[in-house]
GULUMNU-528154 format. One record per residue: residue number from 1; x, y, z of N, C-alpha, C in turn. Coordinates in nm, 4 decimals, always signed. Layout:
% GULUMNU-528154
- seq, n.c1, n.c2, n.c3, ca.c1, ca.c2, ca.c3, c.c1, c.c2, c.c3
- NUM, X, Y, Z, X, Y, Z, X, Y, Z
...
***
This chain:
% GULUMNU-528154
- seq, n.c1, n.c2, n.c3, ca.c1, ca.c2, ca.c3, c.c1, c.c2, c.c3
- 1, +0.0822, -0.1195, +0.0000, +0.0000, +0.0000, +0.0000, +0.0861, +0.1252, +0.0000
- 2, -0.0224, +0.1877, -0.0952, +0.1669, +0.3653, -0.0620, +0.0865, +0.4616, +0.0440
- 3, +0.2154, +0.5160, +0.0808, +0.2223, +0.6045, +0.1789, +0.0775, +0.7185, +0.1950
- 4, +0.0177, +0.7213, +0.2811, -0.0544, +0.8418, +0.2577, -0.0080, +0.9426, +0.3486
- 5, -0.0276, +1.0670, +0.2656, +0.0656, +1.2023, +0.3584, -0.0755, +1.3014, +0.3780
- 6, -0.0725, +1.2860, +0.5032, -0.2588, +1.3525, +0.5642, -0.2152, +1.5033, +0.5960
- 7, -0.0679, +1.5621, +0.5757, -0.0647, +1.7008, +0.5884, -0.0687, +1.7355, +0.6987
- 8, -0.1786, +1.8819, +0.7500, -0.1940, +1.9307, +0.7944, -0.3108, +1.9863, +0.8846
- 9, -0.4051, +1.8399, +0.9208, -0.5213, +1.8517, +0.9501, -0.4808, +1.8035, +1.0451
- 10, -0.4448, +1.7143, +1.1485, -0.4203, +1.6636, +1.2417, -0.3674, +1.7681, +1.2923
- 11, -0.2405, +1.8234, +1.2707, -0.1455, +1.9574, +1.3720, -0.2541, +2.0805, +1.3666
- 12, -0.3353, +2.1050, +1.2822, -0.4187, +2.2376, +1.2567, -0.5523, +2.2104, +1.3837
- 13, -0.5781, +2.0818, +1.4526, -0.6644, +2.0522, +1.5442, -0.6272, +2.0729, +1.6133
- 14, -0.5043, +1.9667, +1.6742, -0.4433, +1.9765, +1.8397, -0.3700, +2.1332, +1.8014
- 15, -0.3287, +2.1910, +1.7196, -0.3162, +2.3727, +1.7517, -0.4186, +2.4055, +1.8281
- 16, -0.5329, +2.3853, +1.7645, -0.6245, +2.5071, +1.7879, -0.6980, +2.4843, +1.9766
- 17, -0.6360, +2.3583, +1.9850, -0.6880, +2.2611, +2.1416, -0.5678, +2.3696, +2.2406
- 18, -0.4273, +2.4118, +2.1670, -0.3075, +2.4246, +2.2377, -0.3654, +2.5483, +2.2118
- 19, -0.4046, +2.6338, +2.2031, -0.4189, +2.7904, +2.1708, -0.5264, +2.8071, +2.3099
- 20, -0.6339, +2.7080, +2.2878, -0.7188, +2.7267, +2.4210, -0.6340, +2.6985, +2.5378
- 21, -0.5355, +2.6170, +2.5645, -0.4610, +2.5741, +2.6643, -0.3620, +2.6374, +2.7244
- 22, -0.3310, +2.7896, +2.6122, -0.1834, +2.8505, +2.6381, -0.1878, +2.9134, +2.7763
- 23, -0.3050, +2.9782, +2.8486, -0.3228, +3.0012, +2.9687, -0.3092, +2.9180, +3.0794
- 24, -0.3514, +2.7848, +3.0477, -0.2922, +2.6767, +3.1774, -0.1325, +2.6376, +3.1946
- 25, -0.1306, +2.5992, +3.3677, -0.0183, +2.5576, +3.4357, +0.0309, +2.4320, +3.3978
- 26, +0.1574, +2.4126, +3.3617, +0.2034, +2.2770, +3.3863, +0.1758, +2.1813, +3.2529
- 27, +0.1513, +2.0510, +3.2579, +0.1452, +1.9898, +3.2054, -0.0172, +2.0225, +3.0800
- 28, -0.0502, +2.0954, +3.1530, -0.2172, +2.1349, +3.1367, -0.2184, +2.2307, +2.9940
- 29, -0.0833, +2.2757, +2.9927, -0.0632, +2.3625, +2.8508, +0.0539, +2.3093, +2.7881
- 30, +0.0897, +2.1715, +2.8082, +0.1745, +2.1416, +2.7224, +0.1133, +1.9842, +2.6673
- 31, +0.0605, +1.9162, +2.6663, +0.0111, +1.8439, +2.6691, -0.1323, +1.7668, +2.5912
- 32, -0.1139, +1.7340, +2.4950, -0.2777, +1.7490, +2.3783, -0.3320, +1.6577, +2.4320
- 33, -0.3566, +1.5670, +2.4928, -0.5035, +1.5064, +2.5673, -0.5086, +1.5414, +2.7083
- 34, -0.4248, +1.6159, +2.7804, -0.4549, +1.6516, +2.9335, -0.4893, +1.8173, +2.9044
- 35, -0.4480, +1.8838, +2.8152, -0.5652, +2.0444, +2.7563, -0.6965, +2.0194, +2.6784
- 36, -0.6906, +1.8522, +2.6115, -0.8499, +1.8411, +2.5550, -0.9738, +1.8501, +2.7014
- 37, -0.8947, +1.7669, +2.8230, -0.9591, +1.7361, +2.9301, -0.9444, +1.8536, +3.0191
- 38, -0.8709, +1.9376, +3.0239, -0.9116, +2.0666, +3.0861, -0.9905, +2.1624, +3.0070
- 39, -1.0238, +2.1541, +2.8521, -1.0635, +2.2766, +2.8191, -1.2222, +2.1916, +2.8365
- 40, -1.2479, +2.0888, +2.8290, -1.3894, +2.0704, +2.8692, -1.4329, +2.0845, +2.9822
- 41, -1.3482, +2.0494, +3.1105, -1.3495, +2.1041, +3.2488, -1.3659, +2.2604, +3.2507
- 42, -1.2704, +2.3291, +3.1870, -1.3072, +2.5084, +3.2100, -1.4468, +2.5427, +3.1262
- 43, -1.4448, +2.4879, +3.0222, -1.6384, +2.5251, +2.9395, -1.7271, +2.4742, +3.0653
- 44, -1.7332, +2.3070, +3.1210, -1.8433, +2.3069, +3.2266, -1.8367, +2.4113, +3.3205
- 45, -1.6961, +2.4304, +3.4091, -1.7137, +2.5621, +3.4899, -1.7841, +2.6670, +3.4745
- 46, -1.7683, +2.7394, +3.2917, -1.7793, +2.8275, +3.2821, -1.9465, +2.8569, +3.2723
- 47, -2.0186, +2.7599, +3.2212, -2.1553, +2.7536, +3.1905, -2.2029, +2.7183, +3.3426
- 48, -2.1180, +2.6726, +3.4209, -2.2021, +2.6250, +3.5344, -2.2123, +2.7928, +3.6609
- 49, -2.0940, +2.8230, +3.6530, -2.0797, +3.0008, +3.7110, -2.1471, +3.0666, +3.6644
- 50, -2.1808, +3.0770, +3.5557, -2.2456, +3.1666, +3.4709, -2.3946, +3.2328, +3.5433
- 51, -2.4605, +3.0586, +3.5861, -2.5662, +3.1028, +3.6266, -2.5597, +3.0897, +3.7903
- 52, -2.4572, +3.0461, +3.8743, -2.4159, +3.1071, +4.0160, -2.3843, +3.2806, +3.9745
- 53, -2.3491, +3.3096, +3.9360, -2.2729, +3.4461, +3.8973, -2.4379, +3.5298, +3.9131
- 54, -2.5772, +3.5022, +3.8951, -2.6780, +3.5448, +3.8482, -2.7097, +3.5445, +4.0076
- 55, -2.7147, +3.4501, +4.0173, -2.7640, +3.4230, +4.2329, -2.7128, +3.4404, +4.2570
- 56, -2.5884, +3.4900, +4.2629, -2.4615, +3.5773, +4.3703, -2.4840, +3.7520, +4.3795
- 57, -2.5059, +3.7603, +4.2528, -2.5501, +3.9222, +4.2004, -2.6913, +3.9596, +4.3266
- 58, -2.7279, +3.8650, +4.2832, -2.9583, +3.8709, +4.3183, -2.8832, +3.9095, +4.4932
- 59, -2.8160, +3.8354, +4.5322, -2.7838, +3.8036, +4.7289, -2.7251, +3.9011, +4.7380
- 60, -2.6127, +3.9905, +4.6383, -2.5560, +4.0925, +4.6741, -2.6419, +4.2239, +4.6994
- 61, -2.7351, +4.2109, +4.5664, -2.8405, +4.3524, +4.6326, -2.9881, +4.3227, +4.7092
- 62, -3.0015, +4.2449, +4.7652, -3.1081, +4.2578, +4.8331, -2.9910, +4.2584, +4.9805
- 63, -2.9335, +4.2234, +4.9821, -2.8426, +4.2578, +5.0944, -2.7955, +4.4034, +5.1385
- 64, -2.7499, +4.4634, +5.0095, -2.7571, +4.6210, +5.0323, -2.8949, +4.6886, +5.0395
- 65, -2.9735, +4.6350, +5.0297, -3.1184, +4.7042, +5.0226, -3.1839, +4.6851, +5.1205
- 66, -3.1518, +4.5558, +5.2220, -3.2103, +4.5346, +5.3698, -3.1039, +4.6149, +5.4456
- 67, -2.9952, +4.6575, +5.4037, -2.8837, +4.7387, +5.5070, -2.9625, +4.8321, +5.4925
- 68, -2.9873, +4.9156, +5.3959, -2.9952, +5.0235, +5.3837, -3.1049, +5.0513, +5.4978
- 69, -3.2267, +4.9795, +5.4492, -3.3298, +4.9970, +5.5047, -3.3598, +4.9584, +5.6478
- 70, -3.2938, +4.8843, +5.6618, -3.2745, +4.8717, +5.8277, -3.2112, +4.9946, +5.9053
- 71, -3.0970, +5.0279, +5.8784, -2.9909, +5.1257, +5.9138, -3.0411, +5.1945, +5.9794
- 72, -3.1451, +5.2882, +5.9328, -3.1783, +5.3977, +5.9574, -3.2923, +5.4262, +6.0223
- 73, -3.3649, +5.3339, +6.0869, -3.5326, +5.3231, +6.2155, -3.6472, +5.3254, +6.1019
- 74, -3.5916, +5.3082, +5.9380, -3.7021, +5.2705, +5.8700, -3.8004, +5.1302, +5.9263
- 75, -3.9107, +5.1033, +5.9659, -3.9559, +4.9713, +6.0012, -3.9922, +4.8377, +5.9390
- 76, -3.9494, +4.8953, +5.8102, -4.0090, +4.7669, +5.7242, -3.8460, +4.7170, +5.7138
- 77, -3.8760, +4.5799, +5.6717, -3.7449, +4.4773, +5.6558, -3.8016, +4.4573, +5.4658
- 78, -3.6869, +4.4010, +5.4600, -3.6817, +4.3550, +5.3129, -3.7977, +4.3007, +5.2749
- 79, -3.8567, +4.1962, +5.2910, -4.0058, +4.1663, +5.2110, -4.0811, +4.2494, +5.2207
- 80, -4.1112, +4.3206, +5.3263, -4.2442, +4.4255, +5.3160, -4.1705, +4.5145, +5.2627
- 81, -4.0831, +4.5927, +5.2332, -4.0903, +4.7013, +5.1640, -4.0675, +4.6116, +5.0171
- 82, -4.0577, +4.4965, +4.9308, -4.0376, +4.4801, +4.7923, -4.1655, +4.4277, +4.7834
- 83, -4.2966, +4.3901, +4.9051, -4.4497, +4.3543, +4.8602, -4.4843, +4.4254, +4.8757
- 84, -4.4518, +4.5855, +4.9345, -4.5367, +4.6861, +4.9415, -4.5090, +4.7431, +4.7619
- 85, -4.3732, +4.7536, +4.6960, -4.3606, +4.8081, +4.6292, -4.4341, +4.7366, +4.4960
- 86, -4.4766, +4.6058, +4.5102, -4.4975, +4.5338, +4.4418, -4.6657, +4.5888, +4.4157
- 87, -4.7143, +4.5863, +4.5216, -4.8748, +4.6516, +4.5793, -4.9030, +4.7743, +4.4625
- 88, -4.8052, +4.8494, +4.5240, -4.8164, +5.0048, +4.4271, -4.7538, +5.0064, +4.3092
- 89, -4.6905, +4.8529, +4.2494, -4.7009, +4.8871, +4.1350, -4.6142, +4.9956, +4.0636
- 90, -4.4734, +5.0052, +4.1987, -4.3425, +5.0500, +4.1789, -4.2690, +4.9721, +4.1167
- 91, -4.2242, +4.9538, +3.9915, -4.1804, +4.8496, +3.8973, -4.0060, +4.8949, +3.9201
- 92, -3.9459, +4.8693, +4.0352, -3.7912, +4.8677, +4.0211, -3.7627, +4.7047, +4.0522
- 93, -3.6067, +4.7223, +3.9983, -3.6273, +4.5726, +3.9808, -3.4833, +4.5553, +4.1182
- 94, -3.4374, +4.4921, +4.1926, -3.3147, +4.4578, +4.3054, -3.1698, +4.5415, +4.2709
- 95, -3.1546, +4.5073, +4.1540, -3.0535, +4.6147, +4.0820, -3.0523, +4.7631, +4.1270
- 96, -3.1654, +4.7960, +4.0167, -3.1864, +4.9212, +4.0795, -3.1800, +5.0048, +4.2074
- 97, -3.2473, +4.9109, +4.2757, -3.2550, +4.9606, +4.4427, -3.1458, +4.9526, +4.4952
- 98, -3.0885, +4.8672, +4.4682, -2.9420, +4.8489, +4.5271, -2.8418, +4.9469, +4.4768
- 99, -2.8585, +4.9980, +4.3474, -2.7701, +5.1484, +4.3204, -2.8438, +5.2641, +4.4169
- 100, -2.9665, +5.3187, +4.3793, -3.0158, +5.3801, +4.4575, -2.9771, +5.3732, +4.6172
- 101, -2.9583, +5.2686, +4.6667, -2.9251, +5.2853, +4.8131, -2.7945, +5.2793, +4.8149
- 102, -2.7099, +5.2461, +4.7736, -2.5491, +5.2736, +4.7506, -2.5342, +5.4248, +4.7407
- 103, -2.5983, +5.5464, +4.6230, -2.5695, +5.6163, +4.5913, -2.6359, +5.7483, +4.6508
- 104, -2.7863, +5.6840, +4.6509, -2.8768, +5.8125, +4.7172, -2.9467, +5.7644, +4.8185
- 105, -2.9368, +5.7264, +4.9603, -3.0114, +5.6781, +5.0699, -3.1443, +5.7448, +5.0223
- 106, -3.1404, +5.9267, +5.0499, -3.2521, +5.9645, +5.0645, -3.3766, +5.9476, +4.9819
- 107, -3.3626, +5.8468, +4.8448, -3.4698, +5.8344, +4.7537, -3.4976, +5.7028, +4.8031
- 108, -3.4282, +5.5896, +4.8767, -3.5024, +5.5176, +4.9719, -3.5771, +5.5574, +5.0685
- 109, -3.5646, +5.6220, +5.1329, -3.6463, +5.6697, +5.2438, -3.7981, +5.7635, +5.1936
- 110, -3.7295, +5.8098, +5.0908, -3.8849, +5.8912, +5.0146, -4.0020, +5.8006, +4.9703
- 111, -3.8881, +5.6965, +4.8865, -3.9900, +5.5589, +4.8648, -4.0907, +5.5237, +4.9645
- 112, -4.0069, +5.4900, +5.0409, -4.0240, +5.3821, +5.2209, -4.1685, +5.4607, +5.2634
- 113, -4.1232, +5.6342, +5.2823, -4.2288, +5.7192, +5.3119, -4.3632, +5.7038, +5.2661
- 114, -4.3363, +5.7541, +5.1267, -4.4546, +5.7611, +5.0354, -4.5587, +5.6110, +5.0715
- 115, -4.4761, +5.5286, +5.0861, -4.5616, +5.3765, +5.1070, -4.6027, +5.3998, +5.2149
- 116, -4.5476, +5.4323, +5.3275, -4.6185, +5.3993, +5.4817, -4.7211, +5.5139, +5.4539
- 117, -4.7011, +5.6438, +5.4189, -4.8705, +5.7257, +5.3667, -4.9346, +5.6352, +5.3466
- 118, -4.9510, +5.5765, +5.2103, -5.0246, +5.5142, +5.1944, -5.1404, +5.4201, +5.2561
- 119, -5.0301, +5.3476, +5.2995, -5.0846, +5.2376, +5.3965, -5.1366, +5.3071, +5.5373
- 120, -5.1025, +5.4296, +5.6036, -5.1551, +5.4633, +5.6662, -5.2892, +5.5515, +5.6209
- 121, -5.3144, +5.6093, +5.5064, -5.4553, +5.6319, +5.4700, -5.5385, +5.5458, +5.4487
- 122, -5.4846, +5.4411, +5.3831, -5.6082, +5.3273, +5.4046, -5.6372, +5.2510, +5.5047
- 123, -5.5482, +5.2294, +5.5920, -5.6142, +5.1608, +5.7647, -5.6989, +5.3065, +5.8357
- 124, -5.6685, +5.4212, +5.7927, -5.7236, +5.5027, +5.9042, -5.8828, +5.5373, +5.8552
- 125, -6.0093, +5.4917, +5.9278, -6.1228, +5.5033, +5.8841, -6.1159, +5.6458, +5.8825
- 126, -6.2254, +5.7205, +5.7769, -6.2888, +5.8592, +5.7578, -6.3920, +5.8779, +5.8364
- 127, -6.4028, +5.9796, +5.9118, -6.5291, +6.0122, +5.9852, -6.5589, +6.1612, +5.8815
- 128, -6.7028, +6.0918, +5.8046, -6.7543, +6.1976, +5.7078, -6.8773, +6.2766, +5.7763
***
């Protein structure tokens, strides 16, 4: 049988495996089946953080948003002030609030305000 000469398809693969790998330690970037098995290890990581990275964010600002609101002898805790806001149909979303209380306390507290009005005009009967 004669020789077959396959070129440049084989080295043009494990390249492109070693290009993803040039960032790893050790054997991990020198190595074409121990960088095939880390670069599928760093893709699962990466898809799997991706969506921790989403619930880490969510815990970071409702955390600044119960500081805030605690801090200061406001009385509502975190659920009642995001079901009150929910009530009235204040469409901010955890993000938001969480800049807002980082940056401007006092438009929390105006919020906070405006709601306890509220809620205090409608528990207080009218004598007409």
């Amino acid at each position: 049988m004669t020789r077959v000469k396959r070129g440049y398809i084989a080295r043009r693969r494990r390249k492109k495996i070693r290009l993803f790998g040039s960032s790893f330690r050790g054997a991990h970037s020198r190595l074409t089946r121990t960088i095939a098995q880390q670069k599928i290890r760093a893709l699962v990581s990466a898809h799997r953080d991706r969506d921790k990275q989403k619930r880490d964010f969510r815990r970071l600002w409702i955390t600044r948003v119960n500081g805030v609101i605690r801090e200061n002898g406001v009385y509502y805790n975190y659920s009642k002030f995001i079901h009150d806001l929910h009530k009235r149909q204040l469409l901010l979303n955890r993000k938001i609030l969480a800049q807002i209380a980082i940056f401007n306390k006092k438009t929390i507290f105006m919020i906070s305000n405006e709601i306890i009005k509220k809620e205090d005009c409608k528990k207080s009967p009218e004598i007409i």
